[in-house]
Structure formats: C-alpha cells, structure tokens
N, C-alpha and C positions, 0 to 999 in steps of 0.2 A: 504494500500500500504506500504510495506516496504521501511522503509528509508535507504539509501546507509551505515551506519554507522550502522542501526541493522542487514543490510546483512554483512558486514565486522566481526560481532562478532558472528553471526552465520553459515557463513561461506555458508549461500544461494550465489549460480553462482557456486561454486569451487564443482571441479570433487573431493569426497572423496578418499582417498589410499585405504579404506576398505570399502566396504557397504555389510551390511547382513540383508537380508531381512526373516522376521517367520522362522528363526531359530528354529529346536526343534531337541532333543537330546536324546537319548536313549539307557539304555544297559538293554538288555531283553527287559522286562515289566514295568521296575526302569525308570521312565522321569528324565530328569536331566536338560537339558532346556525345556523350551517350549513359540514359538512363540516370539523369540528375535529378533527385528530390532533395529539397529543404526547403523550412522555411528564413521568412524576415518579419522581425516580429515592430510591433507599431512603436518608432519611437527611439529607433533603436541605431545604432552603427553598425552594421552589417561587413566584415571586411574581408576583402576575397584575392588571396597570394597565389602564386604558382608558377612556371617559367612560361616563355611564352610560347608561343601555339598549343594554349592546355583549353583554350576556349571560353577563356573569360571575358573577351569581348562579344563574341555571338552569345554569350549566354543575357548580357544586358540587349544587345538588337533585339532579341527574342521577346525579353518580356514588352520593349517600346514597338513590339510588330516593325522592325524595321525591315522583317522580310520582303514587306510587301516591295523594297526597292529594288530585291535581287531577286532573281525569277532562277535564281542557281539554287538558292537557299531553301532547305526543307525544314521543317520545327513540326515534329510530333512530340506527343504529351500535354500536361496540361498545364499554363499558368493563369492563377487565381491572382488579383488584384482587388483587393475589397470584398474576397468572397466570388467576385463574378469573371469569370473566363475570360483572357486577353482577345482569343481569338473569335469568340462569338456575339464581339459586340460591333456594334453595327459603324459608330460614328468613332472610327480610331484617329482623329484629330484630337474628340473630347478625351480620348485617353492619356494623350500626349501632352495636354494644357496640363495633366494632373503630375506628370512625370517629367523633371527635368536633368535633361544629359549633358554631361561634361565630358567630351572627348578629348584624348592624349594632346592633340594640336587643336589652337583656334581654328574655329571657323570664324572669322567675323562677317555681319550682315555688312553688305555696303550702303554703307548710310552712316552718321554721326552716331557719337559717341551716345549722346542723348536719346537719338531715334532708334538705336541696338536695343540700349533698354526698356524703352519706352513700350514701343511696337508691340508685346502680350498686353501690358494693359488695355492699349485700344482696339485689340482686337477684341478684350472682353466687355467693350463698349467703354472704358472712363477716355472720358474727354476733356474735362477739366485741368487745365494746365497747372494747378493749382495743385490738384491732387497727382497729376504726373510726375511735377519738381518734386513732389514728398516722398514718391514711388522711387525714382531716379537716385534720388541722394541715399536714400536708405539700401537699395541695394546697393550702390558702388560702393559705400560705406562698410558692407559686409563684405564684401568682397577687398578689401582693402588695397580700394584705386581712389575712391573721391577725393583724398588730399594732392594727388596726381594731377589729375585731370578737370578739377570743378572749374578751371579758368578757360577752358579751352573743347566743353562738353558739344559745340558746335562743328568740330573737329571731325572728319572721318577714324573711323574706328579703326581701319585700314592701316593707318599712319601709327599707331602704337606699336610699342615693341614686343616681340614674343610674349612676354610674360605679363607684359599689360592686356595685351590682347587676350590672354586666357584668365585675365582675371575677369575683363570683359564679358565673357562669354558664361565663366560662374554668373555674375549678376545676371546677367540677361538671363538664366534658367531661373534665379531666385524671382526675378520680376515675373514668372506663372504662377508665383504663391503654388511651390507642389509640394502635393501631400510625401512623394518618392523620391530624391534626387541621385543620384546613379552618375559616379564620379569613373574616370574610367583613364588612370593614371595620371593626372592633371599637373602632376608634379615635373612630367618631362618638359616642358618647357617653361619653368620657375626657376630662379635661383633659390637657394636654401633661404636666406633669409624672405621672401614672399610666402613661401611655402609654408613655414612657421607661422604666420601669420594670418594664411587659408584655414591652417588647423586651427588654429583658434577659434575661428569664424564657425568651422564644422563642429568642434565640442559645443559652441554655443546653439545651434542647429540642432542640435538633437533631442533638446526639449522641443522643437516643433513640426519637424519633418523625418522620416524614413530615410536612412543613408547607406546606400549600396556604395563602399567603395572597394572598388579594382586599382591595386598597387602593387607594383613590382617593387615598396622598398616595403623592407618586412617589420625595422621599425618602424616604419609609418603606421604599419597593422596595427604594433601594440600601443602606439601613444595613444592610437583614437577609436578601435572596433572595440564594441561589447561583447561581442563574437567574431571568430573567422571561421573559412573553410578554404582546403587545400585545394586548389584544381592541379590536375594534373596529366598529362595526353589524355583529354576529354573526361576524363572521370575525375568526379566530387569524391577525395580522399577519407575527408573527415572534415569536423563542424565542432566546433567547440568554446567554450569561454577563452577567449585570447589568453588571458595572464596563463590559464592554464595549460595552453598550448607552447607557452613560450619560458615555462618554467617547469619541463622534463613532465607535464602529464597527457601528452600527446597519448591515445593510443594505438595510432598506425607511427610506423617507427619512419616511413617514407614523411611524417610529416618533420619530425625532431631533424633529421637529415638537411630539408629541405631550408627547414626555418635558420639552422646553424651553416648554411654556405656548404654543404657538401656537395651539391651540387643547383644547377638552376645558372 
C-alpha cells in the first residue's frame, strides 16, 4: 500500500499535464523512438538528457504535432495533453497557442523586436497598446533582454546577436501565456553567463507553467529538473527524481554511466 507521502513524491492521485503512452517515432525506415511512456506532471520541470540522435527532439515535435510539416515523419501511440489526445483534436493551432517551443537556434520573426513579441497577443485579439507595452516588457524582462534592448524595441529582431536573438525567441513563447513550455537545448547559443540567468527565469517559471527541458549539459539537468529521464538510441532508459539520479540511485547503470561522462 502506498503511503500518503510516497504518493505526494510520486505524484500517484494527480491528473498528469502530459501523458504519452508506446510512443514510437519514425522517419522512413530510420526508428527514432520506440515505445516511450511517461508522464509530466503539472507544475513541474520535467528534464530530458541523453546523446544525440537518442530522439529527444522528435519526441517534443510529437507532442506540438509538428509532424504535420514532415510527411516522412510517423508518430504512433498516444499523447494526452490535459487529459485529451494531441492527435484527435481538430484545431492544432489552439494547441500550439497552449504550448510554447524553444528550439537549439533562433528563429526570429522578421519584424521588430517589439512586433516578435507582440504578435501572440494580437492574435488572441488584445489590441491595446497599453496592455501590449505591459505584455512586451514583462516578457523580455523574463527573459533577461529588456535592459538590452528597451531603447531600440523598434529594431528588427534580425539584427540581434545569437544569444539575444534566443533570448528573443524565449519571450516571444512566454508572450502565448503557455500552460507547456518545451525548451529544446537553448543553451547552445548563450554564453554561460545569459544562460545562468535563463535558469533563473525557469526556476521562477515553474510555479506557473509545465517545463519540458531537453539538454545536453547534465548539470543543467540537476540545477533545474524535479525529475529526468535518460533517452537513449530511441529508448526512454529510466525517469527519476534528478538529485537521485545524480547521487548513485540511478537504477539502470546505463544511466550512472551516462550522467558521469563515460560516455555521450
């Protein structure tokens, strides 16, 4: 019988934000996952290590349906998003206003620094320039670019450098107010001290949003996940309370390995 205090740490009773059930993934003939269950539970830093091509980025396309842009890409199994099926819902834009993606390299919109951020709100109708300047500062601010950039918000977004453009591109996901944010190694084009200062931004974040992040640095894992899990050539290793994955209570030894530099 579980005790009320190992359900509280494992999160048995609580309806997960994500559940994905045999997860498998596919472009052609090439597997990329296969047979991936876990959940992410509401609230929570969710942090997901592993070398690369083990398919921790298709495993993020998946849940934002970004298959629909590759007609190579196959996704059986199931991902739940609030209980309801990613793939069976009709309006997958509405899904995507809920869930916001931070990819390894900026994308920036072209358009000003302003209109980057801007642009989700008015698409969910505010118009108000009033309430846009309040939207605008408060994300770049979280994002730690407004001391940067507030003189020059008129600016193409273009014209920033690497790592301002990716701090750009955090705010502009935080301006969807999502319930999901799905970080997907954002640290490759930061220098250390921005990156420091992201993580801050993220510990503050998770009293109010869901954070899936994908990182290749493994301290990164443990400064800021409440949990990880191992990927590794398409298979989910093991899931566990970080500290305890990173202080010898791993119980796949391919993780203790992995986490200490033996390989990866």
């Amino acid at each position: 019988m579980v005790s009320e205090q190992q359900a509280m740490q494992s999160g048995a009773g609580a309806t997960p934000k994500l559940s994905v059930r045999n997860l498998s993934i596919r472009y052609g003939d090439a597997p990329a996952l296969t047979n991936v269950s876990l959940d992410v539970r509401e609230k929570e830093i969710f942090g997901i290590i592993g070398p690369a091509n083990s398919g921790k980025t298709s495993f993020l396309k998946a849940i934002n349906r970004m298959d629909m842009f590759n007609s190579n890409m196959r996704v059986e199994g199931a991902i739940e998003f609030n209980g309801r099926n990613v793939n069976e819902l009709a309006n997958v834009y509405a899904l995507r206003s809920r869930i916001g993606v931070v990819f390894p390299l900026p994308v920036g919109l072209p358009m000003t620094i302003y209109d980057n951020v801007a642009l989700s709100p008015r698409l969910r109708g505010i118009k108000d320039k009033t309430e846009l300047d309040i939207i605008v500062e408060r994300c770049l601010t979280r994002a730690a670019l407004w001391d940067e950039v507030k003189d020059r918000l008129s600016s193409l977004g273009s014209m920033l450098s690497g790592g301002q453009q990716q701090r750009l591109t955090i705010a502009r996901a935080l301006s969807q107010e999502p319930e999901l944010l799905m970080l997907d190694e954002f640290s490759i084009a930061v220098d250390p001290v921005t990156t420091m200062r992201i993580e801050d931004v993220l510990k503050d974040l998770r009293h109010e949003m869901t954070v899936i992040l994908v990182t290749n640095l493994t301290q990164q894992a443990r400064r800021l996940s409440d949990r990880t899990a191992l990927f590794l050539m398409g298979e989910c290793v093991e899931i566990g309370d970080t500290e305890d994955l990173f202080t010898g209570k791993a119980k796949d030894q391919r993780t203790t390995d992995y986490i200490e530099g033996r390989f990866g």
